[in-house]
mmCIF file of the C-alpha atoms, coordinates in Angstrom:
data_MODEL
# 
_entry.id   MODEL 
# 
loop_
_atom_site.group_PDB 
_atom_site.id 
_atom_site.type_symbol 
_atom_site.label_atom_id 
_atom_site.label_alt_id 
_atom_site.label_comp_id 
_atom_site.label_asym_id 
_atom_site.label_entity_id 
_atom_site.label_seq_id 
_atom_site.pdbx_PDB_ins_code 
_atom_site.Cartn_x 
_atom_site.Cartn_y 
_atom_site.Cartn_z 
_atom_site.occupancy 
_atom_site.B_iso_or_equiv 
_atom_site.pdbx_formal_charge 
_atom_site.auth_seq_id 
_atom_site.auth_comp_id 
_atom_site.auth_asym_id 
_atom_site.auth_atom_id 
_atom_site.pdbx_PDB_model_num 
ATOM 1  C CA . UNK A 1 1  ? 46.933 -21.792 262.905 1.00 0.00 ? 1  UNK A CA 1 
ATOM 2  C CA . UNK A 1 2  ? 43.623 -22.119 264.471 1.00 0.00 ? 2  UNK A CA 1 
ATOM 3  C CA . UNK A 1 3  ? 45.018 -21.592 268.093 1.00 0.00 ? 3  UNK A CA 1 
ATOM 4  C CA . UNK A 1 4  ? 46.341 -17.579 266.398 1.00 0.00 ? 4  UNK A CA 1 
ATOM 5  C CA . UNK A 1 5  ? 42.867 -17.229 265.192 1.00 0.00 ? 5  UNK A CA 1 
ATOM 6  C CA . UNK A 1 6  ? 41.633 -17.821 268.857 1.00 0.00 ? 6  UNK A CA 1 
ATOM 7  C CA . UNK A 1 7  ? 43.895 -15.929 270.554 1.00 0.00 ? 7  UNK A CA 1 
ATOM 8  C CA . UNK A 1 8  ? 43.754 -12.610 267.857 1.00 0.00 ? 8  UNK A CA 1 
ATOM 9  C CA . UNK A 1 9  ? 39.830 -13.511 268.323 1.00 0.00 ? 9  UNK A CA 1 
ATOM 10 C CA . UNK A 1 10 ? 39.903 -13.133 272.112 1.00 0.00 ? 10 UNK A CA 1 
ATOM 11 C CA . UNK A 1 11 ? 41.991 -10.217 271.621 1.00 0.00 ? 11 UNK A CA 1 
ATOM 12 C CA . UNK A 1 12 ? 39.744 -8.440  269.943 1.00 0.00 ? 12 UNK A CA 1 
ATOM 13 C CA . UNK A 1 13 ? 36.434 -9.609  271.757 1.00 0.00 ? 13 UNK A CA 1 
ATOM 14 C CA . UNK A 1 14 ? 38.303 -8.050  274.706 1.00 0.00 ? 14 UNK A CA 1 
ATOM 15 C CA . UNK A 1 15 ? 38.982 -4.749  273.120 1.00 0.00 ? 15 UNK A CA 1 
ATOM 16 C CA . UNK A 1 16 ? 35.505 -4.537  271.631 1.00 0.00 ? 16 UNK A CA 1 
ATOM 17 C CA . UNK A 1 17 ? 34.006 -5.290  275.333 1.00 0.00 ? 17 UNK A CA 1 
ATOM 18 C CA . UNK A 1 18 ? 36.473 -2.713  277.168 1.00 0.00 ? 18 UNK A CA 1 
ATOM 19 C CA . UNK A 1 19 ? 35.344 0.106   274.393 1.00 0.00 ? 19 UNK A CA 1 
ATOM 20 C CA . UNK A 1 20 ? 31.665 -0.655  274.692 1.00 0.00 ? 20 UNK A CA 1 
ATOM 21 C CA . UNK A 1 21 ? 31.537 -0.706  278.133 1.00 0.00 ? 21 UNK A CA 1 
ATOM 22 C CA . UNK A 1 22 ? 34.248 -0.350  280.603 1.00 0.00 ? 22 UNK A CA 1 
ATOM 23 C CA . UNK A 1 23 ? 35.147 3.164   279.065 1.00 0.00 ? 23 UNK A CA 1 
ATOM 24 C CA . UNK A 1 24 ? 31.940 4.800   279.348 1.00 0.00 ? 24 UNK A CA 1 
ATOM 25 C CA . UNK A 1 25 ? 31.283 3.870   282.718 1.00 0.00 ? 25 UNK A CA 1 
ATOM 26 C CA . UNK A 1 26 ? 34.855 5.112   283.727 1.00 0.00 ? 26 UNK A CA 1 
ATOM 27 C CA . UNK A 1 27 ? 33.671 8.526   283.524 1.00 0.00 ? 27 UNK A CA 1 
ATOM 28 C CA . UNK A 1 28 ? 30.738 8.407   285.696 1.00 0.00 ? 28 UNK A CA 1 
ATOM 29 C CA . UNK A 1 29 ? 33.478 7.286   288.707 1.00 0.00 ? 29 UNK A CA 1 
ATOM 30 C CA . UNK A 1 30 ? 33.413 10.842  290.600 1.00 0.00 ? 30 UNK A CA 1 
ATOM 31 C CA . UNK A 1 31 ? 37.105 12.455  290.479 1.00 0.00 ? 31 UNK A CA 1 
ATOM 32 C CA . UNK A 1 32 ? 36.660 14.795  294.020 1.00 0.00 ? 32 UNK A CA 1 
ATOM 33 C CA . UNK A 1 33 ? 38.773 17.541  294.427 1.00 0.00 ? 33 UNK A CA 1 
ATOM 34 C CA . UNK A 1 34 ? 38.571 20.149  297.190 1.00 0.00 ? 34 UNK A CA 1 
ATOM 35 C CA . UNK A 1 35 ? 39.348 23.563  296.709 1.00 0.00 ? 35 UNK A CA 1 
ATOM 36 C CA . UNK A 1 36 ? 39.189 27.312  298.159 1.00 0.00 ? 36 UNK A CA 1 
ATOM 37 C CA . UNK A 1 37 ? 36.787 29.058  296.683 1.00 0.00 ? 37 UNK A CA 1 
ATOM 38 C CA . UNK A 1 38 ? 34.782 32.789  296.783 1.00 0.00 ? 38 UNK A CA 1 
ATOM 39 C CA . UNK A 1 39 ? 30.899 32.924  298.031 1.00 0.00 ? 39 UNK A CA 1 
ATOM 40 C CA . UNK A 1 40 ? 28.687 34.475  295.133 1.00 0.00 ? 40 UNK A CA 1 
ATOM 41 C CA . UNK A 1 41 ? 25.470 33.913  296.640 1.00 0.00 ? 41 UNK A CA 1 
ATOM 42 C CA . UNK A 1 42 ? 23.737 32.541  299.536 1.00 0.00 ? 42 UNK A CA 1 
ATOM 43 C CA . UNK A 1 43 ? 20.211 31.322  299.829 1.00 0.00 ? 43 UNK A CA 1 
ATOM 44 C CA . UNK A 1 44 ? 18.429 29.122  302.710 1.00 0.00 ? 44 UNK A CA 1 
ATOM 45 C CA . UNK A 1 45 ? 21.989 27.966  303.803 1.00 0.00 ? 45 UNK A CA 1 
ATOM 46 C CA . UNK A 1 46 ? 22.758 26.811  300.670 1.00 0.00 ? 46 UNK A CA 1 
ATOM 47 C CA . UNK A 1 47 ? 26.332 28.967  298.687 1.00 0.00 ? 47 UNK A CA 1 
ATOM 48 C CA . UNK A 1 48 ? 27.543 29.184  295.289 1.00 0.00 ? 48 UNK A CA 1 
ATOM 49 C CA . UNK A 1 49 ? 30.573 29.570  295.002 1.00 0.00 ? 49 UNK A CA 1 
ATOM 50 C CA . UNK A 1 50 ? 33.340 30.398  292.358 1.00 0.00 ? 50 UNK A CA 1 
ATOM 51 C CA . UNK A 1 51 ? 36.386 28.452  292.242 1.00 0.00 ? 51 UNK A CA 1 
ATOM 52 C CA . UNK A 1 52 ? 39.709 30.347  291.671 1.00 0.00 ? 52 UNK A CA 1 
ATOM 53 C CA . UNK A 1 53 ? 39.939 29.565  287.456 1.00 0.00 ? 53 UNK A CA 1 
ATOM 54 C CA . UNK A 1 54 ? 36.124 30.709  287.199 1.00 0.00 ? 54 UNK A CA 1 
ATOM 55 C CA . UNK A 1 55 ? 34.107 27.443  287.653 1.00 0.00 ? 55 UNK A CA 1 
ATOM 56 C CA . UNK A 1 56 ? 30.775 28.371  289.229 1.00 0.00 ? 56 UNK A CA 1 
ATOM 57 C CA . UNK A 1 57 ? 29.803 25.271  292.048 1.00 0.00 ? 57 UNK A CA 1 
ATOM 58 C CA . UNK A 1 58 ? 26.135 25.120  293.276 1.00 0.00 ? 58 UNK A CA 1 
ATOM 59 C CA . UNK A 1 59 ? 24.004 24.316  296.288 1.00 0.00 ? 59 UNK A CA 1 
ATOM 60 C CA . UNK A 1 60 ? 26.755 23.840  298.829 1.00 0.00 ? 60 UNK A CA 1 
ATOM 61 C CA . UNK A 1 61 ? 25.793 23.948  302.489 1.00 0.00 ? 61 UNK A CA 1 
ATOM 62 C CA . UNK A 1 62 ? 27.030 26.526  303.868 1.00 0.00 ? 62 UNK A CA 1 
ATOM 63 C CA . UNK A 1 63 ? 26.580 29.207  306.619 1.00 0.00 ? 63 UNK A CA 1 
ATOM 64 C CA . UNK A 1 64 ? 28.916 31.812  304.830 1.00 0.00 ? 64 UNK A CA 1 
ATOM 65 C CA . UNK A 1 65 ? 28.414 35.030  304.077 1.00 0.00 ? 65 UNK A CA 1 
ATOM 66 C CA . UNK A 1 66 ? 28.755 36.683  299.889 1.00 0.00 ? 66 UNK A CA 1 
ATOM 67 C CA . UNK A 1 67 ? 32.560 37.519  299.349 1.00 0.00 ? 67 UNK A CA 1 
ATOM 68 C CA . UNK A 1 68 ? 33.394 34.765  302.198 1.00 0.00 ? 68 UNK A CA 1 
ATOM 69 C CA . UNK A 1 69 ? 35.964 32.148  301.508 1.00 0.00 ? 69 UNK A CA 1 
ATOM 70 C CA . UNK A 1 70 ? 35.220 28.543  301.653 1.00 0.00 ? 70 UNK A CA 1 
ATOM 71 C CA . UNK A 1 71 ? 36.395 24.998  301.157 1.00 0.00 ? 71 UNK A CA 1 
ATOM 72 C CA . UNK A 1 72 ? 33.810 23.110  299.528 1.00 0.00 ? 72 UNK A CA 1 
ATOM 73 C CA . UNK A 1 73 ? 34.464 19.768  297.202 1.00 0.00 ? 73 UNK A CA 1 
ATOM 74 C CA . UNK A 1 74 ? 33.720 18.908  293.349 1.00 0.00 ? 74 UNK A CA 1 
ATOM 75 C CA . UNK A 1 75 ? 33.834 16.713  290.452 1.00 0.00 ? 75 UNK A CA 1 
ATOM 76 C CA . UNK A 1 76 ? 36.596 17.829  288.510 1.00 0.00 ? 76 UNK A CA 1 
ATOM 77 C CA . UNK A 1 77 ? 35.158 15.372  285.589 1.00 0.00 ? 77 UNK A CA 1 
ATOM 78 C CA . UNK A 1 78 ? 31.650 17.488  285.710 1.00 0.00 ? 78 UNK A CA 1 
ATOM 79 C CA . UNK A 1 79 ? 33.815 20.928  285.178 1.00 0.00 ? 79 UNK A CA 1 
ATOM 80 C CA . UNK A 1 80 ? 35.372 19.602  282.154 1.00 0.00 ? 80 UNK A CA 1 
ATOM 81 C CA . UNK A 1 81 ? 32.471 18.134  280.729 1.00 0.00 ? 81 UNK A CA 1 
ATOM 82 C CA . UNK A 1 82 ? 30.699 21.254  280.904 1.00 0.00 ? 82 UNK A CA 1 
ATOM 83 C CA . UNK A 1 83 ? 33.770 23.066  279.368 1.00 0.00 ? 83 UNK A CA 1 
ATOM 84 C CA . UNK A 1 84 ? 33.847 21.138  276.460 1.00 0.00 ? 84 UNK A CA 1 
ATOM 85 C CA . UNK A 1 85 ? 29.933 22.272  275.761 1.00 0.00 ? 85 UNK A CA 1 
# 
């Protein structure tokens, strides 16, 4: 009996630990992905850019010119975050 209590016990401890703290962290792991995108606006060598479904990237280095199209890399996990706003 007391060896089920210790086993459900460490069962849960590890549940409560992975909830509390492994899962939030997961989502600060960058998820890159690289796509072809339109230039929007250029300033001091620095583009935005818009991606293909509408996503607006920032400040990447660039020596393109507005309406130009570039390959530039994101964090997929930042676009959905700022989806679900």
């Amino acid at each position: 009996m007391n060896e089920k209590l210790v086993a459900y016990g460490a069962i849960a401890a590890a549940i409560i630990v992975m909830t509390t703290i492994v899962f939030p962290f997961w989502n600060l792991i960058p998820t890159m992905v690289t796509e072809k995108m339109k230039v929007v606006y250029v300033e001091d060598g620095k583009c935005t850019a818009q991606t293909v479904d509408g996503y607006i990237i920032r400040n990447i280095p660039c020596t393109a010119k507005i309406g130009d199209n570039i390959t530039a890399s994101y964090d997929v996990k930042v676009k959905d975050r700022e989806r679900k706003i």
